[in-house]
C-alpha positions in Angstrom: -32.7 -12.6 2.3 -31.1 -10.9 -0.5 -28.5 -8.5 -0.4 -26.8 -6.4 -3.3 -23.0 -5.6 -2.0 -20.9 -2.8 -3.8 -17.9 -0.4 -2.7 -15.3 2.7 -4.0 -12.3 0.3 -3.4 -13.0 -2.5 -6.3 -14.4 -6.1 -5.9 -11.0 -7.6 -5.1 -10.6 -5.8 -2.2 -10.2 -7.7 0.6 -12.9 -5.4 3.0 -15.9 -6.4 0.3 -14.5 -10.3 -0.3 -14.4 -10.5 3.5 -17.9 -8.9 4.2 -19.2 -10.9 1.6 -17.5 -14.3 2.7 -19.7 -13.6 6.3 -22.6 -12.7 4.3 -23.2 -15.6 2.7 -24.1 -17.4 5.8 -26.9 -15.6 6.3 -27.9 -14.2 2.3 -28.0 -14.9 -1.0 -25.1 -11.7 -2.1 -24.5 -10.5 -5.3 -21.8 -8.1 -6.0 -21.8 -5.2 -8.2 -18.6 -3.2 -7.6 -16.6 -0.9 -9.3 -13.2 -2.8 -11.6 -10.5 -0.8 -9.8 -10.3 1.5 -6.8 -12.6 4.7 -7.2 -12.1 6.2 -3.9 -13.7 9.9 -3.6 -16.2 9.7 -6.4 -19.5 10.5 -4.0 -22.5 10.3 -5.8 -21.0 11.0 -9.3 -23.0 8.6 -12.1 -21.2 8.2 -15.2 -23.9 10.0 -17.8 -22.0 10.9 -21.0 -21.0 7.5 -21.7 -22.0 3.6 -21.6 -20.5 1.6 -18.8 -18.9 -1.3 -19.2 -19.7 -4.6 -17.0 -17.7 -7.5 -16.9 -19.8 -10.8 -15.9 -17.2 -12.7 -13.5 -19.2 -15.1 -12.5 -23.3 -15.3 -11.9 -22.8 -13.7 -8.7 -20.3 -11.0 -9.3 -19.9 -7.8 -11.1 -17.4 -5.6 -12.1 -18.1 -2.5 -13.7 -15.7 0.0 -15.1 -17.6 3.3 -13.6 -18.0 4.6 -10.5 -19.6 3.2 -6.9 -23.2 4.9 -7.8 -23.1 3.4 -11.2 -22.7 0.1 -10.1 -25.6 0.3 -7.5 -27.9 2.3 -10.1 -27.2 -0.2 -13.1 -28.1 -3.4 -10.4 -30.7 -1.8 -9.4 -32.2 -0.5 -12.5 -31.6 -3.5 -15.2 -28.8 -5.7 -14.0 -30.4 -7.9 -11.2 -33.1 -9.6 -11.9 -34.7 -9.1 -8.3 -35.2 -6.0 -5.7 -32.8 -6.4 -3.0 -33.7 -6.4 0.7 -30.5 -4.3 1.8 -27.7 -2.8 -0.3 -24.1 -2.6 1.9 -21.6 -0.9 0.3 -17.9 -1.6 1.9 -16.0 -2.5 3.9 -13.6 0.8 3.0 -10.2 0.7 3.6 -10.3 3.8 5.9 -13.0 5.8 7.8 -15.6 8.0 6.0 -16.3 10.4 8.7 -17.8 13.4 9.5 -16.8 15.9 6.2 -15.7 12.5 4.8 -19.2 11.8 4.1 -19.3 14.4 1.2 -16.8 12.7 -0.8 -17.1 9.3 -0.1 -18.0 7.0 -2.8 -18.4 4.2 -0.7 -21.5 6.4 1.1 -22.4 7.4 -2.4 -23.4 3.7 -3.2 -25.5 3.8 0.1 -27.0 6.7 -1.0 -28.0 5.1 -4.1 -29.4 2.4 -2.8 -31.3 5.1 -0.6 -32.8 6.6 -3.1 -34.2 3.5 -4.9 -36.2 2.6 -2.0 -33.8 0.1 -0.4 -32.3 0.1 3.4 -28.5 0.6 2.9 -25.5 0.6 4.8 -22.3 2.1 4.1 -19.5 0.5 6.5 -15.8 1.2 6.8 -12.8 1.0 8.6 -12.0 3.8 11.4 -8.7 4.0 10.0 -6.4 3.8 6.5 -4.5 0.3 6.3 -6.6 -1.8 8.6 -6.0 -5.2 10.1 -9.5 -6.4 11.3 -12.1 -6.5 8.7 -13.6 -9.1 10.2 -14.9 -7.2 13.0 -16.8 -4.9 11.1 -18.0 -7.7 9.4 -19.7 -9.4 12.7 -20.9 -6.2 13.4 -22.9 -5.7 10.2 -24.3 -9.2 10.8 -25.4 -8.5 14.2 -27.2 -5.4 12.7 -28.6 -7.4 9.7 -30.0 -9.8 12.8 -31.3 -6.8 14.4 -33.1 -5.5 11.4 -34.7 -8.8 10.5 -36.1 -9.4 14.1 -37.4 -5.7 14.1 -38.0 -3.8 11.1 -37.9 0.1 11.9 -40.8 1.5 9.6 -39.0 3.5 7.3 -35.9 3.2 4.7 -33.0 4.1 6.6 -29.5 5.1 5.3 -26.5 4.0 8.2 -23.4 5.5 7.9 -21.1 2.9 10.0 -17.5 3.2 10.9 -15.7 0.4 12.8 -12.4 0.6 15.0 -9.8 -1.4 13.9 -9.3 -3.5 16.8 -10.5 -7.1 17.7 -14.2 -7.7 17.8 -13.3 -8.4 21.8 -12.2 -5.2 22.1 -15.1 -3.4 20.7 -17.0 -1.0 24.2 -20.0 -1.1 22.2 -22.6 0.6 19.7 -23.2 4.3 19.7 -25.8 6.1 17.7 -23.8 9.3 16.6 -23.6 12.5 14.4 -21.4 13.3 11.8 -18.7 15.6 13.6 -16.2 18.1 11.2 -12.8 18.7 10.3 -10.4 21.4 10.2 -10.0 22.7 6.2 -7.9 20.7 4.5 -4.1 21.2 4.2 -2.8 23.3 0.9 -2.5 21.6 -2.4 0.7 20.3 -3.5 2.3 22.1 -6.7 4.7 20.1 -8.8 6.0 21.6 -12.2 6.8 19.2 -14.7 8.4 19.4 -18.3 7.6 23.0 -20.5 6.8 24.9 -17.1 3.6 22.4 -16.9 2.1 22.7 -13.3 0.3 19.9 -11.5 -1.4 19.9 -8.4 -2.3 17.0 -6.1 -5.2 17.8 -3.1 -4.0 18.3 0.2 -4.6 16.0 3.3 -8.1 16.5 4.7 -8.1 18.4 8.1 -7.8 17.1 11.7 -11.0 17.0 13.0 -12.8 19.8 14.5 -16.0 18.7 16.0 -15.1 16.0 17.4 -16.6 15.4 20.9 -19.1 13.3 22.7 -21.3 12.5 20.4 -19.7 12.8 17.1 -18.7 9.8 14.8 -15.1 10.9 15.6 -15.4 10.0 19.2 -16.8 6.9 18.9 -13.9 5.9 17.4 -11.5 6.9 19.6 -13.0 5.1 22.1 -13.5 1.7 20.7 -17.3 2.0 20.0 -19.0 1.9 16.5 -20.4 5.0 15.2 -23.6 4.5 13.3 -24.6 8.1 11.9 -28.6 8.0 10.8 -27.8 10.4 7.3 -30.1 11.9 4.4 -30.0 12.7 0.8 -31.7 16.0 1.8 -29.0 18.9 1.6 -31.8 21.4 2.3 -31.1 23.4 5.2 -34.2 24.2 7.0 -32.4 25.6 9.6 -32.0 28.9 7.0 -35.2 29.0 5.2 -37.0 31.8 7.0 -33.8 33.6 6.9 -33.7 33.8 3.3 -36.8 34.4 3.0 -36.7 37.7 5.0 -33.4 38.6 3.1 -35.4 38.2 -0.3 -38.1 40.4 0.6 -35.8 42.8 1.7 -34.7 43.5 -2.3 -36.0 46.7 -3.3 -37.8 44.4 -6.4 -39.4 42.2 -3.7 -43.3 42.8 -2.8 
C-alpha cells in the first residue's frame, strides 16, 4: 500500500512525523507538506507564482506553498505513482464543524478528493495536544478496515480524535458537522503614523453541538468521523430560486 501524507502545520510537526512513524508499518509513505505552518489556508492553491520544493530526502517533501499545493503538485508531477489513500494531519487542534471551511489540513483532503483518491483529514480535538499517538492507532485501525472492505466509492473522512489515551477512547461515531456561534470581534491595534491593524477574532463557541454533531463526539471521548463533499451546492434551495427568478417581471 501506498500512501501520500501532507498537512497545514509543516512536515516537522510532530502530529505528521508521528502519523507517519505508525504508517510505515503498514505503507510505503511519502510526504509532501507544506515548509512552515500554514494553518487556515483551505483549499487556496498558489496560481500566480511557481512553488518551490525542497527534496529532503527520497521520501520527503517540503514545499513552500500552501496544504493544497503540496497534494496537487504530488499528485500531478511530483510522485512518480497514484497513491492508494492521501492523509493529511495530524493537526494540532480540532477542525470541526465551521472549522471545516478554513481548514487547510481538510483542504489537502479535499485535494486528494478531487483527484480521485480516498482521503482522510485527521486532527486533534483540541489546540496543544498530548496524545498523537492515539489518533494515530485509530487511523491504522481505519486503514485495516478499508483494506479488508473497500466501500465502492471515493470517500473524503473528516476525523477528529480526543486527546486522551487510546484506553480511554468510548468508541467510533459516524457524525455531522455541527456549528459555531459567530466569531468574536476583531482586534484593532494602531501602530506608528495612525497605521491600524487588525488581527481575526476567536472563532465562536459552538452552536450546534448535540447528539450527533462532531462536537459531541468529542466531548464524550468518541471519534467523530464526518462523511464531507466538495459539493457546496445547496439543493435544499434550488426550487426556491427558481420560483423567485420567475417571479422577475423579465422572467417568462
Amino acid at each position: 500500500m501506498k500512501i501520500l501524507v501532507s498537512n497545514d502545520d509543516g512536515h516537522v510537526a510532530p502530529g505528521l512525523n508521528i502519523l507517519v512513524e505508525n504508517l510505515k508499518m503498514i505503507a510505503e509513505v511519502f510526504v509532501v507538506a507544506p515548509d512552515k505552518n500554514k494553518s487556515g489556508s483551505s483549499s487556496s492553491l498558489s496560481l500566480n507564482k511557481e512553488i518551490l520544493v525542497h527534496k529532503i530526502n527520497p521520501m520527503l517533501y517540503s514545499v513552500i506553498g500552501t496544504p493544497t499545493d503540496c497534494v496537487h503538485i504530488a499528485l500531478t508531477g511530483l510522485i512518480p505513482f497514484k497513491p492508494d489513500m492521501v492523509i493529511s494531519g495530524i493537526n494540532d487542534g480540532s477542525n470541526m464543524g465551521d472549522d471545516t471551511i478554513y481548514s487547510g489540513t481538510v483542504g489537502a483532503a479535499i485535494e486528494g478528493y478531487l483527484l480521485g483518491i480516498p482521503s482522510i483529514a485527521v486532527s486533534m480535538g483540541n489546540s496543544e495536544p498530548k496524545h498523537f499517538e492515539t489518533a494515530a492507532k485509530v487511523i491504522l485501525e481505519l486503514i485495516d478496515k478499508h483494506n479488508k472492505e473497500p466501500l465502492n466509492n471515493v470517500t473524503l473522512l473528516n476525523i477528529n480524535v480526543p486527546d486522551v489515551p487510546y484506553s480511554q477512547i468510548k468508541g467510533l461515531e459516524i457524525t455531522r458537522l455541527g456549528k459555531r456561534h459567530e466569531a468574536k470581534p476583531a482586534i484593532k491595534r494602531v501602530g506608528n503614523n495612525d497605521q491600524e491593524f487588525y488581527s481575526v477574532g476567536e472563532v465562536g463557541e459552538p452552536k450546534d453541538s448535540g447528539p450527533g454533531t462532531d462536537f459531541f463526539a468529542i466531548t464524550n471521548n468518541y471519534v467523530s468521523i464526518s462523511p464531507i463533499q466538495s459539493d457546496l451546492t445547496n439543493y435544499k434551495e434550488i426550487d426556491l430560486i427558481k420560483k423567485w427568478i420567475k417571479s422577475h417581471p423579465n422572467e417568462k
